[in-house]
N, C-alpha and C positions, 0 to 999 in steps of 0.2 A: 244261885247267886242272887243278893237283893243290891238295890241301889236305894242311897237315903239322901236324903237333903234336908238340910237345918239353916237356919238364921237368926247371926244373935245382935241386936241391937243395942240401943240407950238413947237416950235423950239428942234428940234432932232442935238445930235453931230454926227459927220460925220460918215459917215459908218454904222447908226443906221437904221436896218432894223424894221420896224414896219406893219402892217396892218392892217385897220380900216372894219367898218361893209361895207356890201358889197348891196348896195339895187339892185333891181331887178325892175325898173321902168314901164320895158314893160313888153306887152305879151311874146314875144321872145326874150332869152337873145340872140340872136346871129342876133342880129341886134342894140341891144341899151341896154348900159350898165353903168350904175351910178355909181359914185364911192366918197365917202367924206374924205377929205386928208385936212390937217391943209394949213395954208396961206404960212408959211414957209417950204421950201424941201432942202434937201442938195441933193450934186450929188452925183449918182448912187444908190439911196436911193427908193426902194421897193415903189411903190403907188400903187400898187393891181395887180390881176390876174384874168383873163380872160380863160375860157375853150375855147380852139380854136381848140382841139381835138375831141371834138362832133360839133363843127360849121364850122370846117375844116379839115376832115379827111383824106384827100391826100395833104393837103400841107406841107412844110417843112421849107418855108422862110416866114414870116411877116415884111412888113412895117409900120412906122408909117407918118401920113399925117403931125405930128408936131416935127421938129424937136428935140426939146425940152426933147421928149419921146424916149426909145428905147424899143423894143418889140423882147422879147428872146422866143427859138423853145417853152417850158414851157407853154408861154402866159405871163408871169411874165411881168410888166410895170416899166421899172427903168428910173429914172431922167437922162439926160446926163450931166447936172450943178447944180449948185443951183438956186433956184427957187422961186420968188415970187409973190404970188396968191394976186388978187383982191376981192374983196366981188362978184363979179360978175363969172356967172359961166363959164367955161372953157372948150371944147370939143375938140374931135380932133378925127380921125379913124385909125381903124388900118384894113389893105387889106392884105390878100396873095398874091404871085405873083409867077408864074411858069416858068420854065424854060426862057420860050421867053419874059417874062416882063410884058404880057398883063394882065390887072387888072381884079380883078374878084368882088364878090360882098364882102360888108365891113360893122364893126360892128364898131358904132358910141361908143365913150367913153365923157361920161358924168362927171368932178369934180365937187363938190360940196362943196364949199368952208365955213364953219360954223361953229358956236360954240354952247354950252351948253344952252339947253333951261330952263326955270323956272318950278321946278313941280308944278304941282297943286295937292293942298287938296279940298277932296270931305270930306262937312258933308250930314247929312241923318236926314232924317226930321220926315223920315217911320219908324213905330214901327213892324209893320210885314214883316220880311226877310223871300227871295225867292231865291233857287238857281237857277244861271243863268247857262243857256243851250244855251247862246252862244259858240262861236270857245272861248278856251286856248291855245293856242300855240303859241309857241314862233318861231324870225327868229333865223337858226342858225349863229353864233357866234363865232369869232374866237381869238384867243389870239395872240400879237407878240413876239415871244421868245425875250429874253434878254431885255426885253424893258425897254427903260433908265427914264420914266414916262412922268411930273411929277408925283406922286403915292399923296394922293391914286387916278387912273385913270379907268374914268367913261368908262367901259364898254357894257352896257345894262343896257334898263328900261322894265318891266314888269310891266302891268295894268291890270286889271281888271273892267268891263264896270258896275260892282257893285258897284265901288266906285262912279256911278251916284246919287243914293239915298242909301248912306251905308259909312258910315264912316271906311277904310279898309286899315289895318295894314298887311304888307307884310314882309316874310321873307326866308329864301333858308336854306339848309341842303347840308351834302355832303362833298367828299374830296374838301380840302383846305377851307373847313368852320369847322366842329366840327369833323373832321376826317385830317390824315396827307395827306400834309401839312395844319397844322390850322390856320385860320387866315388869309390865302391867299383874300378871297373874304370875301363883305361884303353887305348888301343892307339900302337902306334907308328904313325906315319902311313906310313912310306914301306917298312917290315920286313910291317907286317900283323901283329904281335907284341902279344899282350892279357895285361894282368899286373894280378891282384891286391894292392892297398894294404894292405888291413887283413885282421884273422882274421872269418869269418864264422859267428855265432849260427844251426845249422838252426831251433831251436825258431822263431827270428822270420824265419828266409828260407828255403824249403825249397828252391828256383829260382831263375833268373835268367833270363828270357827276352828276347834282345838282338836285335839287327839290326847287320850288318857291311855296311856300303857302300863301293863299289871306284871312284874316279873321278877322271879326271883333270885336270891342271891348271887348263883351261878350263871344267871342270866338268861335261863329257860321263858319262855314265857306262854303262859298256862291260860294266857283269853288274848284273841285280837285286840287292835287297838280301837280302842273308844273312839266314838265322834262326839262330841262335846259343841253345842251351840249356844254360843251365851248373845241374850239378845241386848240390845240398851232400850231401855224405857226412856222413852220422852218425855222430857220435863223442858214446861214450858218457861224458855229460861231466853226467847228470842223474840223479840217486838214485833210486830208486825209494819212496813213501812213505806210510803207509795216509792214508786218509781222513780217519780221527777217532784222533784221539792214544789217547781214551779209549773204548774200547767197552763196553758191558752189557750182557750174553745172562742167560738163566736157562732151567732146566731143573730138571724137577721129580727129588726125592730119590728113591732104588731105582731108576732108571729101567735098561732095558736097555741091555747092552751095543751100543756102535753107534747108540746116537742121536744123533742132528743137534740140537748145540748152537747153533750159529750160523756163518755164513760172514764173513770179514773182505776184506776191498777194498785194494789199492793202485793208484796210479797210479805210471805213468812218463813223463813228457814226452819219451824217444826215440823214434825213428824206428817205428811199429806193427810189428808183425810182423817181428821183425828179434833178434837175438842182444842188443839191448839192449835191448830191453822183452819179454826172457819172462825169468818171475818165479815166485822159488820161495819159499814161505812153510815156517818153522821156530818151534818153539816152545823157544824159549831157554831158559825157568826157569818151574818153577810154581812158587807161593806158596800154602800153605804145601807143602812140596816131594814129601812122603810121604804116602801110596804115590802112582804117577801114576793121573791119572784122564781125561786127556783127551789125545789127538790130532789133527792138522792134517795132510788132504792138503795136500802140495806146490805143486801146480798148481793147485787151487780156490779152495785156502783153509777148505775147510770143515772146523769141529769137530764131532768127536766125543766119546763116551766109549766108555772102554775098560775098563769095569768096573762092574759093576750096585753098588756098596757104597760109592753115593755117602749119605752120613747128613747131612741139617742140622743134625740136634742134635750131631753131632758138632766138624762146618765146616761153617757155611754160606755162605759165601762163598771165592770161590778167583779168583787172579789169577794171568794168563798173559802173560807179557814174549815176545812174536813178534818176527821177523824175518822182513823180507822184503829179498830178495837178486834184481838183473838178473843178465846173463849165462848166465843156467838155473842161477843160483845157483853158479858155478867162485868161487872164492876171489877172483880179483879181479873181480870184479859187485861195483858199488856195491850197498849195503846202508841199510836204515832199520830202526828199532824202535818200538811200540808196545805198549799195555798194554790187555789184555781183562781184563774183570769176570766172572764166571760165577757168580750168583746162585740155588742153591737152593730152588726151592716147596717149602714145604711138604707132605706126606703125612701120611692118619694113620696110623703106624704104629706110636704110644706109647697105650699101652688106659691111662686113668686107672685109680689107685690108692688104695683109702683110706690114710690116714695111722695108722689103729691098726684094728685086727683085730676092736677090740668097744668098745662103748660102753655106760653105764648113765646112765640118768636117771628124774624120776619127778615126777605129776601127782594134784593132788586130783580124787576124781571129780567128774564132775557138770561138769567145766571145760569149755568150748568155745571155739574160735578160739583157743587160745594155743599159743604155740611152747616148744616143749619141751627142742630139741637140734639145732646147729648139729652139721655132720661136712663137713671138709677133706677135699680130694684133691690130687693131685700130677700131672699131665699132662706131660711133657716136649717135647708138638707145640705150635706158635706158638701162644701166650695169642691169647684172644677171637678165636679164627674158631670154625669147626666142629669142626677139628680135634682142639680143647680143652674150647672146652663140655661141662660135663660134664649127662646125664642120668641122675636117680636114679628107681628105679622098686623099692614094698615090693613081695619078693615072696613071702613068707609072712608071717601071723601080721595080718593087717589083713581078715580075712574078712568081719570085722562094717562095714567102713568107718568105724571112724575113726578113722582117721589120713589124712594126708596130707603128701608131700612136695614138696617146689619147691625151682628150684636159683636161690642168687640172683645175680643178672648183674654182679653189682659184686666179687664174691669167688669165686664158681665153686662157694661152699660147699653143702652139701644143710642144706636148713630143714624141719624136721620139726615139725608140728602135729597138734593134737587138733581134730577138727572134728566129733564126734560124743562124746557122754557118755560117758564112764566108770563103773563098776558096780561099787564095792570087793566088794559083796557078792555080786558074780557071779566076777571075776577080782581076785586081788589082783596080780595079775602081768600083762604081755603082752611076748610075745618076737616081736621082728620081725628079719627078714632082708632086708636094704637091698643091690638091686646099681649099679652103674653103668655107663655107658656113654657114647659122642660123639653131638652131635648127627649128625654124616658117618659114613658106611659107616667100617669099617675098611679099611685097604689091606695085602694081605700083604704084607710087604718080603723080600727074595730070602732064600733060604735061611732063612726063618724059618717058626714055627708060628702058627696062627691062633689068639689067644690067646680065652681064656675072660672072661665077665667077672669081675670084681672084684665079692667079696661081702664084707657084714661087717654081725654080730649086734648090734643094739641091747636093750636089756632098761629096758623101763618098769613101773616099781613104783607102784601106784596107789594114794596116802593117802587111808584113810576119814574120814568128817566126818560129823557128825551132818546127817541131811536129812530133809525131811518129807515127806510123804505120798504115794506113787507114783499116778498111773492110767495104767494097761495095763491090756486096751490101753485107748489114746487114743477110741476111737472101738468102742459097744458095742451091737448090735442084740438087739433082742426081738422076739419074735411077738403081735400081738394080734387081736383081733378085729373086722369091722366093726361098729358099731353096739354096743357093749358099752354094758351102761346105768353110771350112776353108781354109785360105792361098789364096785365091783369093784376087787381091787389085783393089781400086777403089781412084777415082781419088777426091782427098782431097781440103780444103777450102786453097785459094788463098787469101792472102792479100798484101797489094802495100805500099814502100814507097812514100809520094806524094812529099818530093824532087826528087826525083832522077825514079819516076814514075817504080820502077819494085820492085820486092820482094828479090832481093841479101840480103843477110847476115840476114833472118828474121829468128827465128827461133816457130816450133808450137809446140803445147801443148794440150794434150786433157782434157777437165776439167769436160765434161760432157758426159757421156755412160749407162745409164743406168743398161744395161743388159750385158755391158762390150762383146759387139760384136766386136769393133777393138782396134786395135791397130795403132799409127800415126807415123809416120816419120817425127822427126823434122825435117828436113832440107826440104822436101819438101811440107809437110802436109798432102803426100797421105794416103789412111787409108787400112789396110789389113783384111781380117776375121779372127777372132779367134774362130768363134764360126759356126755352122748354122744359116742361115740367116730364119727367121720363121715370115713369114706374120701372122699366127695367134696366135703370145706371145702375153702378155696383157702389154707389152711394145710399142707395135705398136698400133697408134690413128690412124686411116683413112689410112692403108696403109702407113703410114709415121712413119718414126723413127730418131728421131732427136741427134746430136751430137755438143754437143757446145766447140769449136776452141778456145784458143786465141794465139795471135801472136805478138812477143817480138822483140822490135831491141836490137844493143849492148847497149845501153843506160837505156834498161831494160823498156823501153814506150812502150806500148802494146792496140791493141785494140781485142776485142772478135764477132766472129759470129757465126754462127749458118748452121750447113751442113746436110739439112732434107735428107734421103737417103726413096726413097720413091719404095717400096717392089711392081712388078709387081706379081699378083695371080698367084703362081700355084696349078695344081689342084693333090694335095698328100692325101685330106682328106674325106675318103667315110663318107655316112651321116651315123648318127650316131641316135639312139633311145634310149627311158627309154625301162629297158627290162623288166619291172614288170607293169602291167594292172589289173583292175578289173572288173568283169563283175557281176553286181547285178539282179537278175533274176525279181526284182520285180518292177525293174526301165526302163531300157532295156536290151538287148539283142545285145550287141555287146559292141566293146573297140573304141576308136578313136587314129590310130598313126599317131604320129604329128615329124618327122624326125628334126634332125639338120646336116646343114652342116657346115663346120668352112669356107669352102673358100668361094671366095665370090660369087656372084650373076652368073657373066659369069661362072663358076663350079656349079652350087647349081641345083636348081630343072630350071626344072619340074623332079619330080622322079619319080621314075617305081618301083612297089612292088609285091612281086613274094612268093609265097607258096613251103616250101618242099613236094617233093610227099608224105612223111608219115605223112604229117598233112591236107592232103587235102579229109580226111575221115570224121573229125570232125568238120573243120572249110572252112570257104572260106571268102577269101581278097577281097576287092572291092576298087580301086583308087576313089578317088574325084575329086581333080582341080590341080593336080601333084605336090601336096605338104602335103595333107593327105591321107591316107587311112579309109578303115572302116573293121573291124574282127569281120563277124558274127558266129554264131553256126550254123552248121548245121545240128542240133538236140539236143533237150533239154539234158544236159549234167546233171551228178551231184553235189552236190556242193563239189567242189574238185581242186588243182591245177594242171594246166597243161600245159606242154614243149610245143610251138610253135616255130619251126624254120622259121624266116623270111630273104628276103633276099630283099636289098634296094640296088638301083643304081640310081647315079646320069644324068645329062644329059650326060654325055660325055663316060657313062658307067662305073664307076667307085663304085665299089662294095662294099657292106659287109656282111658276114651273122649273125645273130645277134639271138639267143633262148630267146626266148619271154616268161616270167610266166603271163601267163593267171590264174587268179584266179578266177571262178566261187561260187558265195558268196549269200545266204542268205538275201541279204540286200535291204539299199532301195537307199544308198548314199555308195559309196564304205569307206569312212570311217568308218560306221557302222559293217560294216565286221571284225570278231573276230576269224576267223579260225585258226586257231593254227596247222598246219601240214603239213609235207613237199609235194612235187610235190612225183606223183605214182610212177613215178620207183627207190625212194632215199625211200621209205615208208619203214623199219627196225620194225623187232618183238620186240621193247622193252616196255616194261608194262609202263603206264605211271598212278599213281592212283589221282583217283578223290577224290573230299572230301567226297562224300556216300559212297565211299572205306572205307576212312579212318576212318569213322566214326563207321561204322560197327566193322570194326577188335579193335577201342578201347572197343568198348562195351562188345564185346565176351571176349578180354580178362579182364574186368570186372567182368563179369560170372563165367570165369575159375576162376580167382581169390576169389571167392566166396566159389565157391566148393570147393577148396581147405584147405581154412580155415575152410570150415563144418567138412569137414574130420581130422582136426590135431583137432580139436576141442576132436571128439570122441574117437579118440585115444588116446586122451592124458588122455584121464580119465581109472578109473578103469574097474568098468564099466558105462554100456550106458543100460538109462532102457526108453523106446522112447515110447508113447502111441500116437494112431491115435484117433479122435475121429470115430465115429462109420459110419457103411458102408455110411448113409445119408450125414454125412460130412465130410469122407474124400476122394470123389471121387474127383479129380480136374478138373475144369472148362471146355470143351472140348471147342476148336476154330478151326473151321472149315477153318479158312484163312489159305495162306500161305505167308502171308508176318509176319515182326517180330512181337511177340508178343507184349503185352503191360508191360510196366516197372512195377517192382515190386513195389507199392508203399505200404505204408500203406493201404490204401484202399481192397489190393489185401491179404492181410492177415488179417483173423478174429482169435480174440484169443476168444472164446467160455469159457464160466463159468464153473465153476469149477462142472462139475457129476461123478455118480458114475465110468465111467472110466475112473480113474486114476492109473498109472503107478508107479512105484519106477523102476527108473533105475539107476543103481550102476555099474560103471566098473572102473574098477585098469588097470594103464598104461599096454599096450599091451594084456591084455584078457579081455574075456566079461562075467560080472559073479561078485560075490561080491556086497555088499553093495553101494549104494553110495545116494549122495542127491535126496532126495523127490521134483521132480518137477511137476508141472498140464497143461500139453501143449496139443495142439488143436489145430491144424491151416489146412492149406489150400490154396496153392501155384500153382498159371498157368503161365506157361513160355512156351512159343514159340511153342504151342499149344502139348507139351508132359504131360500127367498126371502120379505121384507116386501109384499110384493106384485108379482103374477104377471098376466098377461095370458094366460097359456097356461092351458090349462084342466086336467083332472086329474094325478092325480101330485107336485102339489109345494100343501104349503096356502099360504097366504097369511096375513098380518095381517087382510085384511079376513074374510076366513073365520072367524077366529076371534070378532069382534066377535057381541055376542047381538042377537036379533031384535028385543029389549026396548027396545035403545037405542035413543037420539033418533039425529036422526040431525041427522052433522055432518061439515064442511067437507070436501072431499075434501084427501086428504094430513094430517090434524088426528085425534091420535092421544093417546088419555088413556095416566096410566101403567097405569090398571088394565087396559088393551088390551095392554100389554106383558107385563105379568104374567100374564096368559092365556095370552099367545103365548110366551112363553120358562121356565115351569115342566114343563109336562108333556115338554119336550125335552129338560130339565137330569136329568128324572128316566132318560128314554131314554140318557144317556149315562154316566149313571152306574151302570145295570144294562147296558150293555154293557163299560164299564172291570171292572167285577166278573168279568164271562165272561172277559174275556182276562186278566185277574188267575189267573183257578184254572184258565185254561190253560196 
């Protein structure tokens, strides 16, 4: 089986790039290279391409041996005229050539000048088909974009060595047959002959990949299906064209030469890497045009500058009209243009300038906070940044401070004030020297000097005004003494007229005395005591005691100071202690005394502390670091208060003696201590009662009051007929304690049921005897461990014991009151002489 490929041309309009099949005649393409191109060429019109990249990989330049031909770095073969071809074939070489010119070895170019052959039909004679196992494949194949025909044009033939004995109908599949675009390609059925319809756009097809199938009438088919790739040759038919129409770089002003302004972009929609998309960038025209400032590599794109003497105050903005050009930029490379911005930063390289070299102006004394004089400057770097701001700084003639300037944000001007007094009669004049500067560093700009600042002389003339009364200074100390008596005087606050420089005719006034220590002498201002002079009133801060003056001319203008009269220490005041301590026996065992003295330091400690002889029994003093002591016991003591005479001297010997209450306490933190009673030798016999006192004495008289009303009870009746229940119960409970008995409660009383012994007792007011109400009582009564009657024999009396020998005798259990009163007097007296004992215990 062979495969053939043909192409038949004609006359192409100018500019018409195209490309035909490419055969491969020899063994080595890079010696002999065939190529079939129509009879007619216009100039500069494509006739094929050559890899000269694998048959020449260090060279850079190609010649051709016919002038006719030109040969670009690519390989690409273009016409230099139009061209007309003979039937006869047409050769010529093309050689690299290196630096020095000497020729090296060359690869023959073969045209083949031809036209369209006749297919031929195969019929088949054979009734038994065989598939063939020879080669299918095709050469490949390329397309010319844009190509202007005539259409439909014959592209490729496909055979099949079947069609020797086989009658064999051929046909393709694939984009631009039954797929988009459709229609594009076609084949003869019975030739095997594939022709293109229309011109083909690379940018939207770069390919065609098809399938060629071979088979026959019945539909056998005697070869797999072909793969078919048709390529499209790029024809450079797309401009190349930046990005952005409009671009805006900036770069600061002075900068060096060779800095990277910015890089600009194109694209190209040809074919990559190919002779129509490398791209060379040119800078058309600057605006404004003189002198040049900037450059553009070819190949990057990237700007530069090419001269540091870029100025914004000069121009600050500059415009660059580029080009960018395909074909490595040859004259016919499509071409585009676009416009760059190049915007100037700002530098400081302009020093602000005053606008006049001296200024005068001028200020009544005595003025403060006002403005005196505006000064203009001239900056030529961009208003309100740094660059511009200006800062004013005085730098002579403002020693005294006052003056001050500020620069104002709204005008850039210097504002000059007065913020301290004026003194006609000190200066009538002040000369200041004002400089200025940027808020930003300066920047040297090339070839220049680093300038100096900007100075310039103001001259303030100071108008005098009648004024009254000076004090200076403000604030005026004197020496005094401590303790100075009344009627001593000291020498008083001086104020000055500043006409006439002395104090005549002034008159003082004292407005501030706290403690109302002096008294002043208007006419001269000296001050007298009225008082003791006392370093340690709580009028005096830091030894100082202050008296505020003021002072009046006739005019009644007046200024005020102030005459600190500052007290030298004397030492009049012995140190001094708390005279009350506590001593907790469960905590420690001693007191700590911690002295004051009122004067000051040169009087004060170290102190000395000393024991009276009649306390050196009990106690003993121990110094510390001659500012405390320590008051131990000298044997455990009771808990009790007790007189401590102490005696403290300062350093200079200056004494006190001072009775100390040492309170020896129970406790564990001396506030815990509850002791209630005076120091031993104030100790007085007066009764003081406790609440178990009083609690007692209420209850007794409780008691009393009880018996009392027993007894109006029986008396008050006729009579009284009283029955005891019988010896078994009515002995009373005996209690062997002696503390109180137990309260009567119900509990303590049984009322027993009604037996046979029962009573009538009957008594009529004041006798016993008579009738009276039938009552059934039974009881049985213990109080404070005495029993009414007892069957136990010593140890406890009874009521009947009490009863005299005298009396009659009567009923048992039948009890007059005056038996009562026997029996409960001399008991009430027993407890009442023992509430007493536990009282003044």
């Amino acid at each position: 089986m062979a495969v053939a490929s043909a192409a038949s041309g004609s006359i192409f309009c100018k500019q018409l790039l195209f490309c035909l099949s490419v055969l491969i005649l020899s063994c080595d393409a890079c010696q002999k290279i065939s190529l079939q191109v129509p009879s007619h060429l216009q100039a500069k019109t494509l006739v094929g391409k050559a890899n000269l990249k694998e048959c020449f990989p260090s060279a850079h330049l190609f010649l051709s041996s016919d002038p006719d031909f030109r040969i670009l770095e690519d390989g690409s073969i273009y016409t230099t005229h139009n061209l007309i071809l003979s039937s006869e074939r047409k050769s010529f070489s093309i050689f690299p050539s290196d630096s020095q010119g000497q020729e090296q070895k060359k690869i023959e170019i073969v045209l083949d000048v031809g036209g369209k052959k006749a297919p031929k039909k195969r019929h088949s004679r054979d009734t038994v088909l065989k598939r063939s196992k020879r080669r299918w494949a095709p050469i490949p194949c390329s397309l010319m974009e844009n190509s202007l025909g005539p259409f439909p044009q014959h592209i490729q033939q496909v055979q099949s060595d079947a069609a020797q004995n086989y009658t064999i109908f051929y046909s393709i599949s694939g984009p631009g047959v039954d797929k988009e675009p459709f229609n594009l390609f076609y084949i003869d059925k019975d030739t095997g002959d594939i022709f293109c319809t229309r011109s083909i756009d690379r940018e939207q097809y770069e390919q065609f990949p098809l399938y060629a199938y071979a088979t026959t009438a019945d539909g056998y088919a005697p070869e797999y299906p072909l793969p078919l790739l048709f390529k499209v040759e790029d024809d450079n038919d797309n401009a190349p064209y930046f990005e952005n129409k409009v671009t805006v770089f900036s770069v600061p002003e002075n900068c060096r030469t060779g800095t990277s302004v910015g890089q600009v972009t194109a694209i190209d929609l040809d074919e990559p890497d190919t002779l129509h998309t490398r791209l060379k960038y040119k800078i058309l025209q600057q605006i404004p045009d003189h002198p040049k400032h900037f450059s553009i590599h070819p190949d990057t794109g990237v700007i530069t500058t090419t001269t540091p003497l870029l100025d914004r105050e000069h121009c600050d903005t500059y415009k660059l009209v580029m080009e960018v050009r395909d074909m490595g930029g040859q004259p016919f490379g499509l071409f585009n243009t676009g416009t760059i911005t190049i915007s100037l930063e700002d530098e400081n390289d302009n020093p602000p300038y005053f606008t006049e070299t001296s200024y005068f102006t001028e200020v009544e004394e005595n003025r403060i906070d006002v403005e005196i004089l505006r000064m203009a400057v001239h900056d030529q770097d961009l208003p309100y940044t740094p660059h511009s701001k200006a800062v004013y700084k005085i730098l002579q003639g403002n020693e005294n401070g006052n003056f001050k300037i500020s620069t104002d944000p709204n005008t850039n001007e210097a504002v000059l004030c007065v913020v301290k007094a004026l003194n006609y009669e000190v200066n009538h004049q002040v000369v200041l020297q004002i400089g200025v500067l940027n808020e930003a560093q300066f920047t040297k700009a090339a070839n220049s000097k680093t300038p100096t600042m900007c100075t310039t002389t103001v001259t303030v003339k100071i108008k005098d005004r009648d004024e009254g009364p000076e004090c200076q200074p403000p604030v005026k100390v004197i020496q005094s003494t401590d303790g100075l008596q009344p009627g001593q005087e000291l020498q008083g606050y001086k104020a000055l007229d500043p006409e006439t420089r002395s104090g005549e005719g002034l008159r003082y006034k004292k407005i501030g005395d706290e403690d109302n220590w002096f008294e002043i002498n208007e006419h001269t201002g000296n001050l007298r005591t009225i008082k003791v002079l006392d370093r340690e009133s709580k009028f005096v801060k830091n030894d100082r005691y202050n008296v505020s003056v003021v002072a009046m001319d006739t005019d009644g203008r007046s200024c005020t100071g102030t005459l600190v009269v500052r007290l030298e220490d004397y030492n009049d005041h012995p140190p001094q202690i708390d005279t009350e301590v506590t001593i907790c026996q469960h905590a420690k065992d001693y007191a700590v005394l911690k002295p004051v003295d009122a004067d000051g330091p040169e009087n004060g400690p170290p102190f000395q502390f000393f024991l009276d002889n009649s306390a050196n029994k009990l106690w003993n003093l121990e110094t510390k670091d001659g500012k405390t002591a320590i008051l131990h016991q000298q044997q455990i003591l009771d808990y009790n208060n007790y007189n401590v005479p102490v005696i403290i001297k300062d350093r200079h010997g200056l004494h006190a003696k001072h009775m100390l209450t040492v309170r020896v306490c129970d406790c564990t933190t001396p506030s815990d201590c509850k002791m209630n009673f005076k120091t031993v030798r104030d100790v007085k016999p007066n009764v003081i009662l406790g609440r178990w006192a009083i609690l007692a004495m209420v209850l007794g008289s409780a008691l009393l009051l009880c018996i009392l009303f027993t007894c109006f009870c029986v008396t008050a009746k006729r009579t009284v007929k009283k029955c005891f229940p019988d010896v078994a119960q009515q002995n009373l409970i005996v209690s062997n304690t002696e503390g109180p008995g137990e309260e009567v409660m119900e509990a303590n009383i049984r009322l027993p049921t009604q037996t046979s012994n029962i009573c009538d007792t009957s008594m009529s007011v004041g006798t016993l005897g008579g009738q009276g109400v039938k009552t059934q009582q039974s009881f049985e009564m213990v109080k404070g461990g005495y029993t009414l009657d007892s069957s136990k024999g010593g140890g406890h009396q009874t009521l009947e014991s009490v009863k005299g020998a005298g009396q009659g005798v009567m009923e048992p259990g039948r009890y007059t009151c005056t038996d009562w009163h026997s029996f409960t007097q001399p008991r009430l007296g027993e407890e009442s002489i023992r509430g007493h004992t536990l009282i003044k215990n």
